[in-house]
C-alpha positions as a printed Julia matrix, in Angstrom:
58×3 Matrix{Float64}:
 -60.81  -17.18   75.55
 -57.22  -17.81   74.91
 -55.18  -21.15   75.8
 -53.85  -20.19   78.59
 -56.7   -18.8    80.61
 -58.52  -22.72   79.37
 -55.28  -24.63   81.26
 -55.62  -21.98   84.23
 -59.12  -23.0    84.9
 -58.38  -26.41   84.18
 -55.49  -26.67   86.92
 -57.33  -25.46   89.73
 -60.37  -28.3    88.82
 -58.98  -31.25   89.67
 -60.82  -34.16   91.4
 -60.03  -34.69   95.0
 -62.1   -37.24   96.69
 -64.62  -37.17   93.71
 -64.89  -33.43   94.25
 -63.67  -29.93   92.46
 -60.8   -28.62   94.57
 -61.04  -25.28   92.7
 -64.61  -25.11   93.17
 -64.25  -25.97   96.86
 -61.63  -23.35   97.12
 -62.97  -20.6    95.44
 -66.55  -20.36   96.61
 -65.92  -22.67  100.16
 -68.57  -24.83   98.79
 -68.78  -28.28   97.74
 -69.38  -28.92   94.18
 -69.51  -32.41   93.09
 -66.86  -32.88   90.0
 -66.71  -32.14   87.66
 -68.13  -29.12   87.88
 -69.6   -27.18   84.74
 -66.68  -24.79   84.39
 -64.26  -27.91   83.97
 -66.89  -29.61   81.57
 -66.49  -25.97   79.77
 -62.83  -25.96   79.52
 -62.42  -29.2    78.63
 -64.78  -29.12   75.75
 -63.13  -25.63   74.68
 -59.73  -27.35   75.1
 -61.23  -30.54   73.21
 -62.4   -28.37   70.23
 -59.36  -26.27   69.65
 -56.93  -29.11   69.42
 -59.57  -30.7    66.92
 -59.57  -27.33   65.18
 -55.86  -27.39   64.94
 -55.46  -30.81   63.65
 -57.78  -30.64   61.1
 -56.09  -27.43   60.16
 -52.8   -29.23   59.98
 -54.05  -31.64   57.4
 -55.88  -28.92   54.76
């Protein structure tokens, strides 16, 4: 999974009235937020940054 394809998924999750309008969008379902792909990304996202960082300082 590459960097971009994380922020992609993360721009269409975005709370609106405490639910995932890409989730609600995509599948025409509601999905309370956020939604396990978002929790996904965002931990991806979370640990790459951390990764690079740490990098940084070796």
């Amino acid at each position: 999974m590459t960097e971009q394809q994380v922020q992609q998924i993360l721009s269409v999750h975005l709370p609106v009235d405490g639910l995932c309008a890409g989730c609600r969008w995509w599948w025409a379902r509601l999905a309370p937020y956020p939604c396990y792909q978002v929790e996904w990304a965002s931990r991806w996202h979370a640990r790459a940054a951390t990764r690079r960082f740490l990098d940084g300082l070796a």
